[in-house]
Phi, psi and omega in degrees: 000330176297303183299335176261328166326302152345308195258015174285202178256124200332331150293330110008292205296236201027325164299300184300275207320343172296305183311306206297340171251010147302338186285307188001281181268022160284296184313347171281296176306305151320290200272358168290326167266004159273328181298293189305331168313299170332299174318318192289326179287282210282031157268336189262341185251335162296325172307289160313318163317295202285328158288335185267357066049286208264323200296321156327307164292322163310323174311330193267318193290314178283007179252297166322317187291306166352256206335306181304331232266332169294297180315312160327272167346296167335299221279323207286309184296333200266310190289353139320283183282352166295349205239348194264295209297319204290347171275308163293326156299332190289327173277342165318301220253340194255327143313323159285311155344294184284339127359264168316295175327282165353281166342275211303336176271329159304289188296359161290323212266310207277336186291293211305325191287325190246298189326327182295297171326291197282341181300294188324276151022253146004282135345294189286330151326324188283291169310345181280000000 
C-alpha cells in the first residue's frame, strides 16, 4: 500500500501517506495479535493432544499406583498395631521390672547379710 500511495499523484499521495502511518501501528499490533493467538491454539492443541496421547497409560499408571498405594496401607496398618501392642505391653513390662529390681535389692540385703554373719562368724572362730 505504501508503494502505491507513492506512485499516485502529489496531490492525492500526501492523504494516503498521512492514513498509511495512522494505520501502521493498529496493523502492527493485529498482527502481533494474531501471531499470538496462533500461538496460543496451537499451544492449546499440542496440550490436548499430549493429555489425550497419555490417557491410556494413566489408566495402567493409576492401576499400578492401586496396588502400591494398598500395599502401602498394609504395611502402614500392620506397623500401626505393632506400635498399639508395643504400648500395651510397655507398662507390663516396666511393672515387671521393677518387680525383678525389687527381687533383686532383697537378695542383695540377704547375700549382705549372711556375708556379715559369716564374716562375724568367723571372727569370733578365730578368737576363741
Amino acid at each position: 500500500m505504501d508503494v502505491e500511495a507513492r506512485s499516485l499523484q502529489p496531490s492525492v499521495r500526501a492523504g494516503f501517506l498521512v492514513k498509511l502511518r495512522e494505520y501502521k501501528p493498529d496493523m502492527t499490533n493485529i498482527k502481533n495479535e494474531v501471531k499470538r493467538i496462533n500461538i496460543s491454539n496451537s499451544k492449546k492443541v499440542t496440550r490436548e493432544e499430549f493429555l489425550e496421547s497419555g490417557m491410556a497409560d494413566s489408566f495402567a499408571v493409576t492401576s499400578d499406583q492401586r496396588g502400591t498405594v494398598l500395599m502401602s496401607t498394609e504395611r502402614l496398618a500392620q506397623s500401626s498395631d505393632g506400635i498399639k501392642e508395643s504400648r500395651r505391653v510397655a507398662p507390663e513390662t516396666e511393672v515387671l521390672g521393677s518387680s525383678i529390681l525389687q527381687d533383686l535389692h532383697n537378695q542383695r540385703q540377704s547375700l549382705l547379710h549372711a556375708h556379715n554373719s559369716v564374716c562375724f562368724t568367723l571372727s569370733s572362730f578365730i578368737w576363741t
